[in-house]
C-alpha positions as CSV (number, residue, x, y, z in Angstrom):
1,X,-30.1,6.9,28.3
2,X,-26.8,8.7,28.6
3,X,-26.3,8.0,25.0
4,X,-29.5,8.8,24.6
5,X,-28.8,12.9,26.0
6,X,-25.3,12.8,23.7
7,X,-27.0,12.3,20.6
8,X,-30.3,14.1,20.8
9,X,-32.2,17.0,23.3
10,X,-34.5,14.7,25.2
11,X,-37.5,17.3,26.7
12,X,-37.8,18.2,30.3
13,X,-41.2,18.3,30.9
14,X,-43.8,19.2,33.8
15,X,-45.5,16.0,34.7
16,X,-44.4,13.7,31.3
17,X,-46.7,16.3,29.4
18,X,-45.2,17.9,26.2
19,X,-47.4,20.2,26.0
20,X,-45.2,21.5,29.4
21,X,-41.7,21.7,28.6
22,X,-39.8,23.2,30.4
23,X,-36.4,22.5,28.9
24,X,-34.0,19.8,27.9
25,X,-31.4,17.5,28.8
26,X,-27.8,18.9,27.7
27,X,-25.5,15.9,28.9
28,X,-25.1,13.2,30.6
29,X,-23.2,10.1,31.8
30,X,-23.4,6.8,33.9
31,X,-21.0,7.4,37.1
32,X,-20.7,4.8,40.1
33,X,-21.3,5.8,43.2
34,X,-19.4,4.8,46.6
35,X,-21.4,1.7,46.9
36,X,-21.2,0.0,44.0
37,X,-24.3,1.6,42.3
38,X,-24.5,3.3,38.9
39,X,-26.7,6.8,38.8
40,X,-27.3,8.7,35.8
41,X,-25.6,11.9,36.2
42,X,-27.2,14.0,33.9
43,X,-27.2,18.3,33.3
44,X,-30.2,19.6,32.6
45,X,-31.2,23.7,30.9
46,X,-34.5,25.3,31.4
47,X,-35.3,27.5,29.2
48,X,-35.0,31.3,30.2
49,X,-36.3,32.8,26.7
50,X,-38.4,31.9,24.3
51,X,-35.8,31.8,21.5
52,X,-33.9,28.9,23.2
53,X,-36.7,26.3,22.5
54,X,-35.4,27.1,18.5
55,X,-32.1,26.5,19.8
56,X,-32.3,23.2,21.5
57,X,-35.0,22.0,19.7
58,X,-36.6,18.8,21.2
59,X,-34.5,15.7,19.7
60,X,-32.6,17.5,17.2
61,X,-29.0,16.8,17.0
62,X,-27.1,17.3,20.1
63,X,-23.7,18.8,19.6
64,X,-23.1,21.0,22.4
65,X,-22.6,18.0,25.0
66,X,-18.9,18.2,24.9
67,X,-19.3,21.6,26.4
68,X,-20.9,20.7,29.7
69,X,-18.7,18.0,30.6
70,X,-17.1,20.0,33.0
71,X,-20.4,20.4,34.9
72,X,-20.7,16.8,35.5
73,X,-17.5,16.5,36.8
74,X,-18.4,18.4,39.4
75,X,-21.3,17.3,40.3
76,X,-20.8,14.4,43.0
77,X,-18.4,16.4,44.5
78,X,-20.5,19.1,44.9
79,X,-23.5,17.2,46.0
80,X,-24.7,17.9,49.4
81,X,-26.5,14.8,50.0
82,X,-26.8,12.6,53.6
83,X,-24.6,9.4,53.4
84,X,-28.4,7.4,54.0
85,X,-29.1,9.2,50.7
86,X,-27.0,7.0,49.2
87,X,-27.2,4.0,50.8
88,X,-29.3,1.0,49.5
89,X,-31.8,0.4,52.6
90,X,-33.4,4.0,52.3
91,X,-34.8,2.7,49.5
C-alpha cells in the first residue's frame, strides 16, 4: 500500500463512496512500532479548494511524495497515543 500512495493519489473518501471524496493520500511508508508490529504511516491532504481535486487528481502520477517525507518522520514522535494503544491485547 505504501507503494501504492508513492506512485499514484489513492482517494480519501467518506464511507468508501467516490462519489465523497474528500481528498487523497500524499505519502506514505511501513514503520515498526515498539512492539514488533508494522503500521502504515501514511499523510493524508483534504482538499481546501476546489482547484486541488485538478491538482492531485485521483490516481494520477504521484510526484510530490518526496516532499512530505518530513511529515512522517515526525509522526510517531508526535503521536499522543496511550501505551494500551499500542499494545496487542487491546485489540
Amino acid at each position: 500500500m505504501a507503494r501504492q500512495v508513492r506512485e499514484r493519489f489513492i482517494p480519501q473518501l467518506i464511507d468508501h463512496d467516490p462519489n465523497q471524496q474528500v481528498g487523497v493520500n500524499l505519502c506514505a511508508r511501513v514503520d515498526e512500532l515498539e512492539d514488533g508490529e508494522y503500521a502504515l504511516v501514511v499523510v493524508s491532504g483534504i482538499f481546501e479548494k476546489p482547484e486541488e481535486r485538478l491538482l492531485y487528481r485521483t490516481f494520477a502520477a504521484n510526484t510530490v511524495w518526496k516532499n512530505y517525507l518530513p511529515y512522517l518522520d515526525s509522526v510517531l514522535e508526535d503521536a499522543d497515543l496511550p501505551e494500551e494503544t499500542l499494545a496487542p491485547d487491546s485489540l
